[in-house]
C-alpha positions in Angstrom: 0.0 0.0 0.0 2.9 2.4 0.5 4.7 1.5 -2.8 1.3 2.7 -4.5 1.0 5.9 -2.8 4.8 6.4 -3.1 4.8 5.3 -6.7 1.2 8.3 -7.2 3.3 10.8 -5.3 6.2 10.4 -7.7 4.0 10.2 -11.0 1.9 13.0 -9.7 5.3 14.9 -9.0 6.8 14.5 -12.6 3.3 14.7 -14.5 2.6 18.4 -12.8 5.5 20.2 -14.8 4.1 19.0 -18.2 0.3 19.7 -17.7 1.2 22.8 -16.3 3.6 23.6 -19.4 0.8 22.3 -21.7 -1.6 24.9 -20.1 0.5 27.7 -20.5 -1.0 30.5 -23.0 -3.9 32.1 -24.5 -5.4 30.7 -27.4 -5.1 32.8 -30.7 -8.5 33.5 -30.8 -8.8 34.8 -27.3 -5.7 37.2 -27.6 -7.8 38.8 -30.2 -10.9 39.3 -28.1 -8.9 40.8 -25.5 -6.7 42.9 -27.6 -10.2 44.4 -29.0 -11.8 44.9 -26.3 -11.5 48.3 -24.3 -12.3 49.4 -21.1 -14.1 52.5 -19.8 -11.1 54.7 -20.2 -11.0 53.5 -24.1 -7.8 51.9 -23.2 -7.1 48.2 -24.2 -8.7 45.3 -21.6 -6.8 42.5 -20.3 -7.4 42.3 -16.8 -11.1 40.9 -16.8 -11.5 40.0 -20.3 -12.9 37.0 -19.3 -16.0 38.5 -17.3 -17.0 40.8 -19.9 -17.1 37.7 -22.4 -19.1 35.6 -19.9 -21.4 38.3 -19.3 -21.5 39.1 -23.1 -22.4 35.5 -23.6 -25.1 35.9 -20.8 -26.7 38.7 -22.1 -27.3 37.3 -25.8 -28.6 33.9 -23.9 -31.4 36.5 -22.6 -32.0 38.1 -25.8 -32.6 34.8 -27.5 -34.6 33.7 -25.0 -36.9 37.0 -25.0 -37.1 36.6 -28.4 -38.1 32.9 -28.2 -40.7 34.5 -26.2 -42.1 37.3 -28.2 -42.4 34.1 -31.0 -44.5 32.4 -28.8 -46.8 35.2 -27.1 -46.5 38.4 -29.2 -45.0 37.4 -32.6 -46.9 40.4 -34.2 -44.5 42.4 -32.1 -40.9 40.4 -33.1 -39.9 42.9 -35.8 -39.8 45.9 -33.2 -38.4 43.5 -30.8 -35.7 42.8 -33.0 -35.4 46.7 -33.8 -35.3 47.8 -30.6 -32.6 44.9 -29.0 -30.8 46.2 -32.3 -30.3 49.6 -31.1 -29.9 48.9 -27.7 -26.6 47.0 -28.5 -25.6 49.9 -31.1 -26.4 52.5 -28.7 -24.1 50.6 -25.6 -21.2 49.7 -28.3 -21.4 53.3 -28.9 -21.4 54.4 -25.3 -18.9 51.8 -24.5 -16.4 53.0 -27.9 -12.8 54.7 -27.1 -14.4 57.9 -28.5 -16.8 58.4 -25.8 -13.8 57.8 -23.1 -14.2 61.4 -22.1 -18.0 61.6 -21.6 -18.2 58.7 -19.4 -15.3 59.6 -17.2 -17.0 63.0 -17.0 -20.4 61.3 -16.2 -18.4 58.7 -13.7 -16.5 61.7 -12.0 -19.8 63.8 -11.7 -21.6 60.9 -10.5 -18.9 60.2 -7.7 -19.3 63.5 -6.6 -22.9 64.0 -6.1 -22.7 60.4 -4.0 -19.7 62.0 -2.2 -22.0 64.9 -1.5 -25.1 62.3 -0.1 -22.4 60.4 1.7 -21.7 63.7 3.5 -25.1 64.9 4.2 -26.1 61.0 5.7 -23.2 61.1 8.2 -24.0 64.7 9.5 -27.7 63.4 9.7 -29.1 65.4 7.8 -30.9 62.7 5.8 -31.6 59.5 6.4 -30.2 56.3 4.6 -33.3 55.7 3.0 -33.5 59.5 1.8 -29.7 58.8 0.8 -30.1 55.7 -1.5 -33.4 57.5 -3.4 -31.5 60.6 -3.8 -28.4 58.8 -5.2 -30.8 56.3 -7.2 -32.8 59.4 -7.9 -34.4 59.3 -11.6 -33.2 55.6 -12.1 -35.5 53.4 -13.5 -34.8 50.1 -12.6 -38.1 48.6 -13.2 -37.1 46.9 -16.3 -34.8 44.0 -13.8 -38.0 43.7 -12.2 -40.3 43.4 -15.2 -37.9 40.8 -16.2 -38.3 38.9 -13.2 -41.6 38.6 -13.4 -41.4 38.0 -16.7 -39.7 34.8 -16.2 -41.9 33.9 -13.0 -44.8 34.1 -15.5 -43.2 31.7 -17.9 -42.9 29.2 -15.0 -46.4 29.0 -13.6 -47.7 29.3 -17.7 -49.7 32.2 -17.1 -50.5 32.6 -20.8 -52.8 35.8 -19.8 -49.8 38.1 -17.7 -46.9 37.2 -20.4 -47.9 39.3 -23.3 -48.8 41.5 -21.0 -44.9 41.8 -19.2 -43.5 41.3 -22.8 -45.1 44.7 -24.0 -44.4 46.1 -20.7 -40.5 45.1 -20.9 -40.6 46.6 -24.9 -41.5 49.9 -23.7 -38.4 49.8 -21.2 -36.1 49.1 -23.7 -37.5 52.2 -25.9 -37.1 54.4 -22.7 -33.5 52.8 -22.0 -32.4 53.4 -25.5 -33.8 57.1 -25.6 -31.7 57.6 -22.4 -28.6 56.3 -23.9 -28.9 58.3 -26.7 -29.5 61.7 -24.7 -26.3 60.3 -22.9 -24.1 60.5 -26.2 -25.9 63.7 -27.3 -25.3 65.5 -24.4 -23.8 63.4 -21.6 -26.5 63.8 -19.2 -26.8 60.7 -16.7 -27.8 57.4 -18.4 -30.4 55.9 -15.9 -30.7 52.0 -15.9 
């Protein structure tokens, strides 16, 4: 018994140099992705590459599903869908672009402030914490998360009736979201989400 574990020690011992030299590297086509990817300062991202792919990757798993749902419930409606999800992804590849480096760091620096300013005003009491999140959240419409959710609680207990009904709902957010994103570029006012 303590040949075996002496004889796995030794083979674990000489096999961990060679998997660890087979793993070294990126792939070709992952160097690419990260060499054309940028983050919020415009500047090339390497650090978190892989997040921003996952989350990529997440995000398109939604769209396909909501479309999958619009084909189902609403189908007369999948032609705007597809317009609006369209634009949406123009709209935050154009927000996201090296160009617009400078309005978002203004935006970011502006919105840092005024919380810096809240942060103040809670800890010399003169408003509360729940005063202090509205205020900081203040104008933020975050109701399409929550449309979602319910969206997909819906599609769970098959209630054929409230579906169509959160799928228009959920359209309309997206309209309002890419309105806001577009003011944003225009004239870099805050992009609410």
């Amino acid at each position: 018994m303590k040949l075996k574990i002496f004889l796995l020690s030794i083979g674990f011992l000489l096999a961990t140099p060679i998997f660890a030299a087979a793993n070294q590297g990126v792939p070709d086509s992952q160097k690419e992705k990260m060499e054309n990817h940028f983050d919020c300062e415009g500047k090339p991202c390497k650090h978190h590459g892989e997040r921003h792919k996952d989350w990529k990757i997440k995000m398109e798993e939604r769209e396909q599903k909501l479309l999958s749902l619009v084909d189902q419930y609403t189908p007369e409606k999948k032609a705007e869908w597809q317009q609006v999800l369209k634009e949406s992804k123009g709209l935050r590849e154009q927000w996201m672009s090296p160009e617009n480096a400078e309005k978002r760091e203004k935006w970011r620096k502006e919105k840092f402030e005024k919380m810096k300013q809240l942060k103040k005003q809670l800890e010399e009491g003169k408003i509360t914490k729940e005063e202090f999140f509205n205020k900081l959240h203040e104008g933020k419409k975050t109701g399409h998360w929550k449309t979602y959710h319910d969206l997909k609680n819906a599609v769970e207990n098959k209630d054929e009736k409230q579906v169509p009904v959160l799928l228009n709902q959920l359209l309309g957010q997206f309209k309002d979201h890419n309105q806001q994103l577009k003011k944003m570029l225009e004239n870099n006012q805050e992009v609410q989400q």
